[in-house]
C-alpha positions in Angstrom: 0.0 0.0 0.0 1.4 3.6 -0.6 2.2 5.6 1.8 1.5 9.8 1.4 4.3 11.1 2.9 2.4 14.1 2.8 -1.6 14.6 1.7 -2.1 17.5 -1.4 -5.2 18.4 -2.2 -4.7 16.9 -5.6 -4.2 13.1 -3.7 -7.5 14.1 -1.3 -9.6 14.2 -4.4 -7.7 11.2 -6.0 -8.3 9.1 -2.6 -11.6 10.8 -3.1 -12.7 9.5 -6.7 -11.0 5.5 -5.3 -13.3 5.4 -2.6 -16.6 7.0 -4.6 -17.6 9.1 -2.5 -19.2 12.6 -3.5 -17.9 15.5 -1.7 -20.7 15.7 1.0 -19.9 11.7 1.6 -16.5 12.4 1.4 -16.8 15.4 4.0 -18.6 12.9 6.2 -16.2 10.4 6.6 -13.2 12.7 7.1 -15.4 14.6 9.8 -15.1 18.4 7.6 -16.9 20.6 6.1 -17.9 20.2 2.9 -16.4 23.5 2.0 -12.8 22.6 3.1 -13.5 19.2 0.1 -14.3 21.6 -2.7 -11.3 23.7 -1.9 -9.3 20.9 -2.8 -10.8 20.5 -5.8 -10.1 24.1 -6.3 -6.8 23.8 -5.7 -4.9 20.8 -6.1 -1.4 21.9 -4.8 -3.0 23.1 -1.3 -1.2 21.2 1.6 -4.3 20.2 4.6 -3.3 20.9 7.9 -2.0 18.7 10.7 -5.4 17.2 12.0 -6.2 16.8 8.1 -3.0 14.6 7.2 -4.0 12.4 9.8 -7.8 12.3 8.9 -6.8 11.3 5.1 -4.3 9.0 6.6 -6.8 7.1 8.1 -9.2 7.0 5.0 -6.4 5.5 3.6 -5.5 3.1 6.0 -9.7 2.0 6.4 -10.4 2.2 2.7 -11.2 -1.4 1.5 -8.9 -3.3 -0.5 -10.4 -2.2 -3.9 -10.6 1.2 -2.8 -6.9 1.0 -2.2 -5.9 -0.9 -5.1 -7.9 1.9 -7.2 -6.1 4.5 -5.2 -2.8 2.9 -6.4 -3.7 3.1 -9.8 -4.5 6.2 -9.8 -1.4 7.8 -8.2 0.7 5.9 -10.7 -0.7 7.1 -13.8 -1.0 10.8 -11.9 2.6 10.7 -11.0 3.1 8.9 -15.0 1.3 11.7 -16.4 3.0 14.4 -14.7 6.6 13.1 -15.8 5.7 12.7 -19.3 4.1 16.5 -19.4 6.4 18.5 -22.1 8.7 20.9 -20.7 6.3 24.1 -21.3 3.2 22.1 -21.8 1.8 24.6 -19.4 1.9 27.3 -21.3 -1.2 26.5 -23.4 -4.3 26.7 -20.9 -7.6 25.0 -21.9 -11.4 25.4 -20.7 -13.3 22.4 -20.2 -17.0 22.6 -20.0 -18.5 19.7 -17.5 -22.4 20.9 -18.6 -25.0 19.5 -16.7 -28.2 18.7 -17.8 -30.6 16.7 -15.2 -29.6 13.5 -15.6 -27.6 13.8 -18.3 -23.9 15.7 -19.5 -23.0 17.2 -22.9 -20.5 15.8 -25.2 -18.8 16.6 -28.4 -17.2 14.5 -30.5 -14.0 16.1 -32.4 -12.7 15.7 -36.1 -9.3 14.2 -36.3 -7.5 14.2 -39.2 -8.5 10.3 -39.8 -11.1 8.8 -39.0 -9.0 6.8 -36.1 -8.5 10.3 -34.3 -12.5 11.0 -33.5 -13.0 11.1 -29.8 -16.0 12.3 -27.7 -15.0 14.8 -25.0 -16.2 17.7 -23.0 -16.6 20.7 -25.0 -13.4 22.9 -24.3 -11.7 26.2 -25.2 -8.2 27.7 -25.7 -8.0 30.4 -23.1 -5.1 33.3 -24.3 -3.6 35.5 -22.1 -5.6 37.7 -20.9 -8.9 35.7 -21.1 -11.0 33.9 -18.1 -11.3 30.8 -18.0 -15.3 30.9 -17.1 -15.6 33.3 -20.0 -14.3 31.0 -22.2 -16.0 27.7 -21.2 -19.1 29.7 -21.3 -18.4 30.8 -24.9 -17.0 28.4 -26.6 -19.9 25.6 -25.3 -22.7 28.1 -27.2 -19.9 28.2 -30.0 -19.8 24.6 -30.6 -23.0 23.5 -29.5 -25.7 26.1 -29.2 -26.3 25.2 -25.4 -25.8 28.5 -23.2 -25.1 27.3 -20.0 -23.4 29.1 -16.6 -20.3 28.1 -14.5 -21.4 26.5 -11.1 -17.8 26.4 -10.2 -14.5 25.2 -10.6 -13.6 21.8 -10.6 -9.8 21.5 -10.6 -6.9 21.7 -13.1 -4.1 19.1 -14.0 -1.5 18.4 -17.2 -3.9 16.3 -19.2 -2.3 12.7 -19.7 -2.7 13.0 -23.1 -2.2 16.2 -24.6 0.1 17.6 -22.3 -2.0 20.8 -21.9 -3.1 22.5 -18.6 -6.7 21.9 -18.3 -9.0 23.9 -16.1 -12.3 21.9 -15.4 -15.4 24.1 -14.7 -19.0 22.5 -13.6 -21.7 24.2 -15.3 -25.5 24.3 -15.2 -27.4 24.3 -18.8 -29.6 26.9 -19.4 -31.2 27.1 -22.5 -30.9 26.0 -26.3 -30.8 22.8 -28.6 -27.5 20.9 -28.4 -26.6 20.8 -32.2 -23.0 20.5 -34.2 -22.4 24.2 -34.6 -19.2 23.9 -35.5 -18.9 21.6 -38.3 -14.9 21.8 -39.2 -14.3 20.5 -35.5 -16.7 18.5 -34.2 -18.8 15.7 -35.6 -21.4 15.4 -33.5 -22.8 16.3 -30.0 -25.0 15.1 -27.5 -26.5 14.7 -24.3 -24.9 11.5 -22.6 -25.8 10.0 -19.3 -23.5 11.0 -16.7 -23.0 7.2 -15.7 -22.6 6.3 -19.1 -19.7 8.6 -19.7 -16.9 6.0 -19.1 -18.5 4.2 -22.8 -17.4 7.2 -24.7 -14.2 8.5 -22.9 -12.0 6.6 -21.5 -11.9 6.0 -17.6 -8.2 6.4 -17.2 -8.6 9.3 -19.1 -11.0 10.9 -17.1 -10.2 13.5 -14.6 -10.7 12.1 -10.9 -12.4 15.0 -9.5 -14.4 15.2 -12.6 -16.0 11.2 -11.9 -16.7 12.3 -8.1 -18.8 15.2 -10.0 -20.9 13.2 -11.7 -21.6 10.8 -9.1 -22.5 13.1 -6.9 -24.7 14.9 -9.3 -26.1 11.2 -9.7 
């Protein structure tokens, strides 16, 4: 079993998403405030106090075997992902609209250069200097799918596994409007998916922790 030599709120939310718990369940079991869990999800590099490292210590040590095992995983591809970022991969910043819908979350589904390259994702921005990220999630969901929606809050931010871009997650409610492919030349389709059908059209591993807890609590 790993041992944290020392608990960052980017590992809370990864213990977090192992054990699937939402952040009022997670908040429960640790004995906090539910405010002090969504911190850490708004800032991964924050370092819990004293009392804290031991309350997440003893998550750890209680979590089942499965939980554990899931935690283990997790860490390794984290800590995989972050030594495999490009030196610089920072400086392009992305938006990513989580849009909620009910019961449901919206998809896009880009336009590679082959036919091998389509992927469903969330819809998602560049944001330039200058810009904010809300703006941009906001903007660039109506852009490429005619849905306006607001930002609920932020979710977190990480060096995507992938693309080696800095990703900034942002939880938003849907508003109004008919989720249709307005953006042809990037996307080939969109649509309303099931939040616990996600994992069929992007890949788990793929998936940003904190992002899964979101829909299941939304659940």
């Amino acid at each position: 079993m790993d041992v944290i030599e020392r608990w960052t709120g980017r590992y809370a939310c990864l213990l977090q998403s192992a054990l699937r718990l939402s952040n009022e369940q997670f908040a429960a079991k640790l004995g906090i405030g539910v405010r002090t869990v969504a911190a850490w999800h708004a800032d991964e590099n924050v370092v819990p106090r004293g009392e804290m490292q031991q309350l997440l210590d003893t998550a750890h040590e209680q979590a089942s075997a499965a939980a554990r095992q899931r935690f283990a995983l997790m860490m390794t591809r984290d800590r995989a992902s972050m030594e495999q970022a490009p030196v610089g991969a920072q400086a392009l910043r992305v938006a990513i609209a989580v849009v909620i819908r009910e019961s449901d979350v919206l998809l896009v589904c880009r336009r590679d250069v082959d036919a091998a390259g389509i992927t469903w994702q969330f819809p998602a921005g560049v944001i330039k200097p200058g810009a904010k990220g809300e703006t941009i999630t906001v903007r660039e969901t109506l852009d490429e799918t005619g849905v306006h929606c607001a930002v609920r809050r932020h979710v977190g931010n990480r060096v995507h596994p992938v693309t080696g871009v800095l990703c900034e997650y942002f939880l938003c409610e849907y508003l109004v409007g008919e989720a249709t492919n307005t953006d042809a030349v990037e996307n080939v389709d969109v649509m309303w998916v099931p939040r616990n059908a996600v994992a069929r059209f992007i890949p788990v591993d793929t998936i940003f922790p904190p992002i899964l807890a979101v829909l299941e609590e939304q659940t």
